[in-house]
BAZA-37142 format. One record per residue (C-alpha): residue number from 1; residue in three letters; x, y, z. Coordinates in steps of 0.1 Angstrom, whole numbers, plus 2048, in hexadecimal, padded with zeros to 3 digits. Example, Ala and Ser with C-alpha at 12.3 -4.5 7.8 and 13.67 -1.06 7.14 Angstrom:
2
<1, 'ALA', <87B, 7D3, 84E>>,
<2, 'SER', <889, 7F5, 847>>,
//
This chain:
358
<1, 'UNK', <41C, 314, A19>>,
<2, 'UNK', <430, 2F6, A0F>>,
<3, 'UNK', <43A, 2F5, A33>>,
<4, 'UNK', <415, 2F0, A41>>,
<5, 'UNK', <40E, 2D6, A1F>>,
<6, 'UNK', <42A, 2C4, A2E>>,
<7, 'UNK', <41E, 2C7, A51>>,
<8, 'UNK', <3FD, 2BC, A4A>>,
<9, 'UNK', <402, 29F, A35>>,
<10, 'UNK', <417, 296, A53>>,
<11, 'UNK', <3FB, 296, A71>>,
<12, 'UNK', <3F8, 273, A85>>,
<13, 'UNK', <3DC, 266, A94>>,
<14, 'UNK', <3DD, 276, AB6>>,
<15, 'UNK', <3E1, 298, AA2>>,
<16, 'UNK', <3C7, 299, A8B>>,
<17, 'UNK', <3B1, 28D, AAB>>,
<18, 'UNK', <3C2, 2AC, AC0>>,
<19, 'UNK', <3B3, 2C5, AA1>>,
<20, 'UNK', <392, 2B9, AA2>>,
<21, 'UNK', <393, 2BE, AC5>>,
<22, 'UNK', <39E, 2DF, AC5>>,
<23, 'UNK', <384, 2E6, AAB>>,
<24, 'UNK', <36D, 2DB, AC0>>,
<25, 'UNK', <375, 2F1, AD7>>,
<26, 'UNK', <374, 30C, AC7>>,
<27, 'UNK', <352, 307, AB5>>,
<28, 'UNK', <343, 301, AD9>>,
<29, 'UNK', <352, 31D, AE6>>,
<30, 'UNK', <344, 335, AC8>>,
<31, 'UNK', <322, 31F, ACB>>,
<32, 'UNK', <31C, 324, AF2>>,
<33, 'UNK', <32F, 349, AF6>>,
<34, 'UNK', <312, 355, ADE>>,
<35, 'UNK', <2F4, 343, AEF>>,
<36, 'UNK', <2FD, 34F, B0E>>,
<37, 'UNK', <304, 372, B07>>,
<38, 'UNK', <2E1, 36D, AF6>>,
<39, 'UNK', <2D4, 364, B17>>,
<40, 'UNK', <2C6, 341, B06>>,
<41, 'UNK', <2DD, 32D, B18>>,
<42, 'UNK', <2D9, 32C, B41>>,
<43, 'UNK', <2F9, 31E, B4D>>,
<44, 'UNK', <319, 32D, B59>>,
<45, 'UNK', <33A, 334, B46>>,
<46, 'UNK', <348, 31A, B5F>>,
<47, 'UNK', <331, 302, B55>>,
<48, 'UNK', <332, 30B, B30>>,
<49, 'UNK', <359, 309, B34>>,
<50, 'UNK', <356, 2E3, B43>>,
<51, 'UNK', <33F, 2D8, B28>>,
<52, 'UNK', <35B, 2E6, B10>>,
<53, 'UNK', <378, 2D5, B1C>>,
<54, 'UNK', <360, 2B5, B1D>>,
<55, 'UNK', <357, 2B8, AF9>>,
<56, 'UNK', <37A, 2C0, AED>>,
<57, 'UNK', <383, 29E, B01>>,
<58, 'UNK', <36A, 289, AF5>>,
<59, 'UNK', <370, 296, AD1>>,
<60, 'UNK', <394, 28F, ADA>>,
<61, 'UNK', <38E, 26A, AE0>>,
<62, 'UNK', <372, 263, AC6>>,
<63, 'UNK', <388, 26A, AA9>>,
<64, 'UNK', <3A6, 25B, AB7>>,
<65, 'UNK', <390, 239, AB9>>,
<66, 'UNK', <384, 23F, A9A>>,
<67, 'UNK', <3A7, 241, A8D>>,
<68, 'UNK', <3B2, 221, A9E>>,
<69, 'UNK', <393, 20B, A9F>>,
<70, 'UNK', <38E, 212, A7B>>,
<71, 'UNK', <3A7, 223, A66>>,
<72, 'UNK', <3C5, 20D, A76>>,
<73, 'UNK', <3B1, 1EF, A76>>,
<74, 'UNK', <3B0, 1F0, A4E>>,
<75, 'UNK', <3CF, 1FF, A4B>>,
<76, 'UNK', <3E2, 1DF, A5C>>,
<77, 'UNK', <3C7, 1C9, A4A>>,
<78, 'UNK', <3D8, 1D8, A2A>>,
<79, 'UNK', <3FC, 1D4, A38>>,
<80, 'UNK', <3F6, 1B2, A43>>,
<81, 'UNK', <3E7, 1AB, A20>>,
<82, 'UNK', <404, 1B7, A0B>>,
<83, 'UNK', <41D, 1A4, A24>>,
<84, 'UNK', <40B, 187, A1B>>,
<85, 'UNK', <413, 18B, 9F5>>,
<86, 'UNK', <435, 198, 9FA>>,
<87, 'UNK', <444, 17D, A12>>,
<88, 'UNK', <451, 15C, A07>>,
<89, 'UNK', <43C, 13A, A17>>,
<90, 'UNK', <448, 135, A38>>,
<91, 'UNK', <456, 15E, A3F>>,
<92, 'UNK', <448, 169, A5E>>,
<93, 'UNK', <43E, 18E, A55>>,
<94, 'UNK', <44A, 1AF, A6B>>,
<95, 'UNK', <438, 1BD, A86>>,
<96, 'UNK', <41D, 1D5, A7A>>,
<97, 'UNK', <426, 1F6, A7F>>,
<98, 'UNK', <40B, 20D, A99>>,
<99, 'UNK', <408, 230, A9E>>,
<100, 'UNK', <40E, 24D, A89>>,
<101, 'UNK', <42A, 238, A73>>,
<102, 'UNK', <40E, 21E, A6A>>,
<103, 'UNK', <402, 236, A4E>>,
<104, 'UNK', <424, 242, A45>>,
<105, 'UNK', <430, 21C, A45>>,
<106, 'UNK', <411, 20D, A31>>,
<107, 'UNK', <414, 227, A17>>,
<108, 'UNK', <439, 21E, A0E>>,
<109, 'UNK', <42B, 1FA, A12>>,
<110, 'UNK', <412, 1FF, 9F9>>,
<111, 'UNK', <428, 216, 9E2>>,
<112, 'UNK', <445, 1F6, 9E3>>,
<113, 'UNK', <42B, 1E0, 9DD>>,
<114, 'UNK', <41C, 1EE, 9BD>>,
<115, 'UNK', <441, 1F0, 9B0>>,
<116, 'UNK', <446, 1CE, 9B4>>,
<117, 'UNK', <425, 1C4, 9A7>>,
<118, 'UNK', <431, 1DD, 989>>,
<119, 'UNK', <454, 1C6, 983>>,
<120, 'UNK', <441, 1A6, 985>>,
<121, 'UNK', <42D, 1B3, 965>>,
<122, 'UNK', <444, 1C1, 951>>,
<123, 'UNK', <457, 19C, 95C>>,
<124, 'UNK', <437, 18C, 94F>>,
<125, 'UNK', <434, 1A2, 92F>>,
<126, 'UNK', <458, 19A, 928>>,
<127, 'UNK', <455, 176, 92C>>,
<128, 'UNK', <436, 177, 915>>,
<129, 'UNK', <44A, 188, 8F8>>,
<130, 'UNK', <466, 170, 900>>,
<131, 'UNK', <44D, 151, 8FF>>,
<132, 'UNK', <43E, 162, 8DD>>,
<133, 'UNK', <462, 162, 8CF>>,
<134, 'UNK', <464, 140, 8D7>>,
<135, 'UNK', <447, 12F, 8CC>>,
<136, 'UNK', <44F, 142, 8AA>>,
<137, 'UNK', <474, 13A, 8A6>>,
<138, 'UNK', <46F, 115, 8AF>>,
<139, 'UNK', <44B, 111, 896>>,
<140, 'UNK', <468, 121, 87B>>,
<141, 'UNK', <484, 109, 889>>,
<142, 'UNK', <46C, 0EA, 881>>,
<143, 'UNK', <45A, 0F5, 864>>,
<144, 'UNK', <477, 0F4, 84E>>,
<145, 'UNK', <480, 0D1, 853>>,
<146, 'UNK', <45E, 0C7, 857>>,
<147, 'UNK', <454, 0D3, 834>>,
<148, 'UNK', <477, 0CA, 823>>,
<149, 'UNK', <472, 0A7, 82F>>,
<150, 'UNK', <44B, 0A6, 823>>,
<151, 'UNK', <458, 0B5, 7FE>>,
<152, 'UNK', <472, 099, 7FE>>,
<153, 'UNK', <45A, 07A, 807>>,
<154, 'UNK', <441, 08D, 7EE>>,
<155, 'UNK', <458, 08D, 7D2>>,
<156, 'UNK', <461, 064, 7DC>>,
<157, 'UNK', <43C, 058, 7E1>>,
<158, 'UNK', <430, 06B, 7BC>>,
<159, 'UNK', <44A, 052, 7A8>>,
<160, 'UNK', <46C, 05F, 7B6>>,
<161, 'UNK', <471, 042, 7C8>>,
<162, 'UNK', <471, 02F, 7A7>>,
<163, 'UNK', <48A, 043, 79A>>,
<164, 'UNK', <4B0, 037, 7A1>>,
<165, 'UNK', <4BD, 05A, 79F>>,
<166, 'UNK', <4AA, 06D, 7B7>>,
<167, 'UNK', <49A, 052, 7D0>>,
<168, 'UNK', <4B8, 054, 7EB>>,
<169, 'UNK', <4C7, 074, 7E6>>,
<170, 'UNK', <4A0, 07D, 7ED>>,
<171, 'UNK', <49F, 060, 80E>>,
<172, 'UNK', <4C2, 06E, 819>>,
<173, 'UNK', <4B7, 092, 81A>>,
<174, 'UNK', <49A, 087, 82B>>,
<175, 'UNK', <4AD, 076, 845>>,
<176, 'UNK', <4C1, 094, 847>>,
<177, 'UNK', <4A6, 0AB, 851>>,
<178, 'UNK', <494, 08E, 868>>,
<179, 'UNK', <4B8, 093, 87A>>,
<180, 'UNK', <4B8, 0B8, 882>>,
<181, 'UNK', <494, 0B2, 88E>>,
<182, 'UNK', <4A0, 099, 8A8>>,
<183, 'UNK', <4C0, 0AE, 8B2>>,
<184, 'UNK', <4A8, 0CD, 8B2>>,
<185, 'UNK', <490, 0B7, 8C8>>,
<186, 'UNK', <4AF, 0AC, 8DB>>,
<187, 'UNK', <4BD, 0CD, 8E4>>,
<188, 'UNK', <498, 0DE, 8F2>>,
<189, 'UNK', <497, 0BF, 90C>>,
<190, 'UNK', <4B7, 0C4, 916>>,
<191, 'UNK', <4B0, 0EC, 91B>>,
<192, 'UNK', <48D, 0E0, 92D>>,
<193, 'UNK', <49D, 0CD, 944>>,
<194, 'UNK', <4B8, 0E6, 948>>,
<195, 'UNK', <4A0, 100, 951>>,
<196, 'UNK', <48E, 0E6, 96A>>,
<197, 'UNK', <4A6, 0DB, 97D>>,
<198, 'UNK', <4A1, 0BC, 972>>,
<199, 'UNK', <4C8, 0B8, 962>>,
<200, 'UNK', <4DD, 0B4, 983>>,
<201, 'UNK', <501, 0B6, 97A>>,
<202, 'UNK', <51A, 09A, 984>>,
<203, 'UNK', <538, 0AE, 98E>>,
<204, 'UNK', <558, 0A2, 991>>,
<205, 'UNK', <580, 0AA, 98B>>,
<206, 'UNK', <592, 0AB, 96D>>,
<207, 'UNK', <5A9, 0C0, 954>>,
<208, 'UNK', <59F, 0D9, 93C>>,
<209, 'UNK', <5BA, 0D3, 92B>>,
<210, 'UNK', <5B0, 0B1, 921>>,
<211, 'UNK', <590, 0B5, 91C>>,
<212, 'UNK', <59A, 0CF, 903>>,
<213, 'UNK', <5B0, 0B9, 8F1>>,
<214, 'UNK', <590, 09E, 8E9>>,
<215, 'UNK', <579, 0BC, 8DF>>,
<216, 'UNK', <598, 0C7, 8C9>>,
<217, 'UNK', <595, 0A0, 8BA>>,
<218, 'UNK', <572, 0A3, 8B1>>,
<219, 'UNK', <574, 0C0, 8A4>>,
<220, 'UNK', <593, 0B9, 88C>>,
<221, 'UNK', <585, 0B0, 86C>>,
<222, 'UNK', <56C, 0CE, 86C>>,
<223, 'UNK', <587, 0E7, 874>>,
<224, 'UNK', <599, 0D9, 859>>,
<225, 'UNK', <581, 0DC, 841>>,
<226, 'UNK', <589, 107, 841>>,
<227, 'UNK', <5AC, 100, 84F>>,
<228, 'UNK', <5A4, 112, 86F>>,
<229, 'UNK', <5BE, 109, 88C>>,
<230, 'UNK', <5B3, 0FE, 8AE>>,
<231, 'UNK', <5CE, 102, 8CA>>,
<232, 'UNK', <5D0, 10E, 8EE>>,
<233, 'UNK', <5DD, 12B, 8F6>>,
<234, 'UNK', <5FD, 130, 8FE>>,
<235, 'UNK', <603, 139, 928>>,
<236, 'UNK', <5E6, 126, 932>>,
<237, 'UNK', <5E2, 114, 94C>>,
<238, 'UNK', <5EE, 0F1, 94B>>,
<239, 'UNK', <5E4, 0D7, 95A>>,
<240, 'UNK', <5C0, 0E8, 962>>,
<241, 'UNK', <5AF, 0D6, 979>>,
<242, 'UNK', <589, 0DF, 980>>,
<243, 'UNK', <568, 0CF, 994>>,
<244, 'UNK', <54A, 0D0, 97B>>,
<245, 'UNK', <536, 0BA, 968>>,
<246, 'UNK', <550, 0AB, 945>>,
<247, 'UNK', <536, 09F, 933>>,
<248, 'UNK', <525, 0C6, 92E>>,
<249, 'UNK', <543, 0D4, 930>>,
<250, 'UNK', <54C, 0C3, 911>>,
<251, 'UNK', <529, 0CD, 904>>,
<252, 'UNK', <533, 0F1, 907>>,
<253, 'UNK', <555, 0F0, 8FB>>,
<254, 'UNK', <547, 0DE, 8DD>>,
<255, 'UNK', <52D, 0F6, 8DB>>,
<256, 'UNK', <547, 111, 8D5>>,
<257, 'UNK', <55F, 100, 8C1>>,
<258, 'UNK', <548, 0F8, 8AB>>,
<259, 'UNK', <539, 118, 8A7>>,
<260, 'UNK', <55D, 128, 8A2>>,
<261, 'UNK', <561, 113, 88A>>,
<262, 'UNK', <540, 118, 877>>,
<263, 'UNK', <540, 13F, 875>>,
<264, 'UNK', <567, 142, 871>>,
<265, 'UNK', <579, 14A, 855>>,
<266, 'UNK', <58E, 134, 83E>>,
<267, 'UNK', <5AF, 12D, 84C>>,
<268, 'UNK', <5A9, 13E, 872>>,
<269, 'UNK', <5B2, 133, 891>>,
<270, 'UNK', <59B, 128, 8AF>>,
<271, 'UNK', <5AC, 126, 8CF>>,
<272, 'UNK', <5A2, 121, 8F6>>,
<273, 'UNK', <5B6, 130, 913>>,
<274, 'UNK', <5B2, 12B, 93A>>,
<275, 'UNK', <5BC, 141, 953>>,
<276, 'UNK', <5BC, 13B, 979>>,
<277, 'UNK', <5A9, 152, 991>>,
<278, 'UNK', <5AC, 145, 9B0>>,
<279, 'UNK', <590, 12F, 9B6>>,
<280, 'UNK', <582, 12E, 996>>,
<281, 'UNK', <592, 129, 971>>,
<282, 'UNK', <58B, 143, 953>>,
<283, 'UNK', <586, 12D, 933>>,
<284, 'UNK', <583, 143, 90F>>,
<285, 'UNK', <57F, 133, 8F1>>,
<286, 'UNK', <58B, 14F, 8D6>>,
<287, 'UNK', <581, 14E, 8B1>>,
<288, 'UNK', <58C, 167, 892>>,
<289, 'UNK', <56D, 161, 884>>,
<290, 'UNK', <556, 179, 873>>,
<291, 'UNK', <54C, 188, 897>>,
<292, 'UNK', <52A, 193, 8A1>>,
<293, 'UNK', <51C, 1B7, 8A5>>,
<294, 'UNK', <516, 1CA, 8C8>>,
<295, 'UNK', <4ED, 1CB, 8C4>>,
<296, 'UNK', <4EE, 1A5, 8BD>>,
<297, 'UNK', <504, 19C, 8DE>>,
<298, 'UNK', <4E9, 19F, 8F9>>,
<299, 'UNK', <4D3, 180, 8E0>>,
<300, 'UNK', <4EB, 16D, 8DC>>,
<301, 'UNK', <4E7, 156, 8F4>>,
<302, 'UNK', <4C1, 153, 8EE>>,
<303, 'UNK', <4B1, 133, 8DD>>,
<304, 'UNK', <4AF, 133, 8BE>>,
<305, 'UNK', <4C0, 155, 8B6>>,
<306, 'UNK', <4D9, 15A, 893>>,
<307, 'UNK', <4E8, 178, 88E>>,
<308, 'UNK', <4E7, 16E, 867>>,
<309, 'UNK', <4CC, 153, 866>>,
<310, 'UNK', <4D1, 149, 844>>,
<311, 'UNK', <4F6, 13F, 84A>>,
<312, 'UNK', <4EF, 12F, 86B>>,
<313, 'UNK', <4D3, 119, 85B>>,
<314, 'UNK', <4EF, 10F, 83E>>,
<315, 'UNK', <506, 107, 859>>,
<316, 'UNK', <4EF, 0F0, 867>>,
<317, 'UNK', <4E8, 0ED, 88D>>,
<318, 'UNK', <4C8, 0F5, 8A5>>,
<319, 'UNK', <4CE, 11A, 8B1>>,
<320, 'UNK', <4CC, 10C, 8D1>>,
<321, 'UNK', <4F1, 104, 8D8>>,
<322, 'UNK', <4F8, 128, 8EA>>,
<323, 'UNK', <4DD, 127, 8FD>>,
<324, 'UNK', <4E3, 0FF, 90C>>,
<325, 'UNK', <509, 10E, 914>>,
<326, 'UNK', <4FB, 128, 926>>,
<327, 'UNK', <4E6, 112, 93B>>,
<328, 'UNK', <500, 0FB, 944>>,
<329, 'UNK', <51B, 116, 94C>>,
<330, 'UNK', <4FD, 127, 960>>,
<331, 'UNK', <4F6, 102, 971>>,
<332, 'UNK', <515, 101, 97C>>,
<333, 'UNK', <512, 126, 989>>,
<334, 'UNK', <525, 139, 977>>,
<335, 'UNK', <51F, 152, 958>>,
<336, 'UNK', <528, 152, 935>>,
<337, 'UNK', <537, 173, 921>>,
<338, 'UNK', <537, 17C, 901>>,
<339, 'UNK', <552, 194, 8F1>>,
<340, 'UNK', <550, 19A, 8CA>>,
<341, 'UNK', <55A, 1B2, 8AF>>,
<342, 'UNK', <54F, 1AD, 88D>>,
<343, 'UNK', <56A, 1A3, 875>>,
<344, 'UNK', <582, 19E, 892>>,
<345, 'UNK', <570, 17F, 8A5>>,
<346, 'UNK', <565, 177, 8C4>>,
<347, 'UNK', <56C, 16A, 8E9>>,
<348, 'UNK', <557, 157, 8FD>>,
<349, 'UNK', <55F, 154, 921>>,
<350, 'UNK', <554, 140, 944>>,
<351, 'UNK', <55D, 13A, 962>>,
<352, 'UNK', <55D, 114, 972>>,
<353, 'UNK', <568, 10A, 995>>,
<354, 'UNK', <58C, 101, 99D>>,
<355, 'UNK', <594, 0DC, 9AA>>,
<356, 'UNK', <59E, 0DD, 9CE>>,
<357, 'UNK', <5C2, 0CD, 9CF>>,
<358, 'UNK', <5BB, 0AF, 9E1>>,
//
């Protein structure tokens, strides 16, 4: 039984056109047999014979052009149409296939082209949570400074700014807040742009190992502050030369310094190691910091995401940091990994080109 299903969910064109020939045969032959054994119908079997094999030939070629003239023609108008939505300006599209494949072929058409349409929606319904998420976390982001910065000028403009005591404490935490609003305004341009293509990256050759020491510099005075060590590992490459942009090289190894620094513990260590593979150097920058959980690795890198938001907004910074490193390492096409345990620390590590010896 399942071998006939199969059979006849199989028949072409000229097939289906050869049974309903054959049935029309046969019906003709039942039809005419009895009228002229009836003696109602006064022609030969000869004759009746000839106008049966006519019949069964003209039914022959009446569905076939039916199938072809009509069927097909819709059938490639449907192929034609999904080629159209499928290929990329400029594509020329395949030949259309004809014949008893042109079903067979427009039906995996068809069934690739409603799972594409299917990806492109749940892409869509992805983004729109994504762009939800956003337009909450950055109304959050702004509201605090936003209102902090009104309660301050409030305070000052009802007789505060009368009073010697709390005029410029008030004007300075004001100015505070005004600041995080400009480096939060700052940091979404710079993602925009990013995202864009607007950023184009001025590449050129230098050593890691220098630029490490200068982010190391910066960075001094706040490591000190919870005696946290910054060093390069030992067995690392030295010099290191690579080809990509300093300047948001720096950004990102400041990025990460920084943020080893401000969820590390008192007296840990920060360090940042660089290993040579091949044509491209391996930089980590390794902390013994308070670590991050497994469900909270995949969001890391989003914008605007905390593990522990209250901290993070006592630390000070944007939220966006992690997410303008990731562009930049992706900019200069390459990926960004994130290894973590929590109470043990965590290892961030990219790939950037190596400098062709000149």
């Amino acid at each position: 039984m399942n071998f006939l299903k199969t059979k006849i969910k199989n028949l072409g064109p000229r097939d289906v056109a050869a049974f309903a020939a054959v049935l029309t045969g046969i019906v003709w032959l039942l039809f005419a047999g009895l009228l002229k054994l009836s003696g109602r119908l006064p022609l030969s079997w000869g004759m009746l014979a000839l106008l049966g094999v006519g019949g069964v030939l003209c039914s022959y070629g009446i569905v076939l052009y039916l199938f072809r003239f009509y069927i097909y023609r819709k059938v490639k108008l449907i192929y034609k149409l999904i080629h159209k939505h499928k290929l990329k300006p400029g594509a020329q599209p395949p030949p259309r296939p004809a014949g008893r494949d042109a079903l067979d072929e427009v039906e995996r058409e068809v069934g690739a082209w409603i799972e594409q349409r299917n990806e492109e929606l749940d892409k869509l319904k992805s983004w729109q949570n994504y762009r939800r998420r956003f337009l909450g976390d950055i109304s959050h982001e702004l509201k605090t400074p936003i209102f902090n910065i009104q309660g301050y000028l409030d305070v000052l403009l009802d007789g505060g700014l009368e009073d010697p005591d709390i005029n410029r404490r008030y004007l300075e935490r004001a100015a505070k807040n005004v600041e995080r609003l400009s480096v939060i305004v700052q940091d979404l341009e710079i993602i925009s742009r990013m995202e864009s293509g607007e950023l184009l990256l001025d590449k050129c050759k230098f050593d890691l190992n220098e630029l490490v020491e200068e982010v190391f510099e910066d960075m001094e005075i706040k490591a000190a502050e919870k005696q946290i060590s910054l060093s390069v590992k030992a067995g690392s490459l030295h010099p290191c030369k690579v080809y990509a942009d300093k300047d948001n090289i720096r950004r990102v190894l400041l990025n990460l310094v920084n943020n080893s620094i401000k969820y590390g513990r008192e007296g840990g260590a920060t360090t940042i190691g660089f290993y040579d593979m091949e044509r491209h150097v391996l930089v980590e920058v390794t902390d013994n910091g308070i670590g991050i959980a497994e469900k909270h690795l995949p969001r890391v890198f989003e914008r605007f995401f905390r593990v522990d938001k209250s901290r993070s907004r006592e630390q000070g910074g944007t939220g966006l940091g992690l997410a303008i490193v990731k562009h930049i390492i992706e900019a200069h096409g390459h990926n960004i990994h994130l290894r973590s345990t929590p109470g043990v620390g965590s290892t961030f590590s990219f790939t950037l080109d190596k400098a062709k010896v000149s």
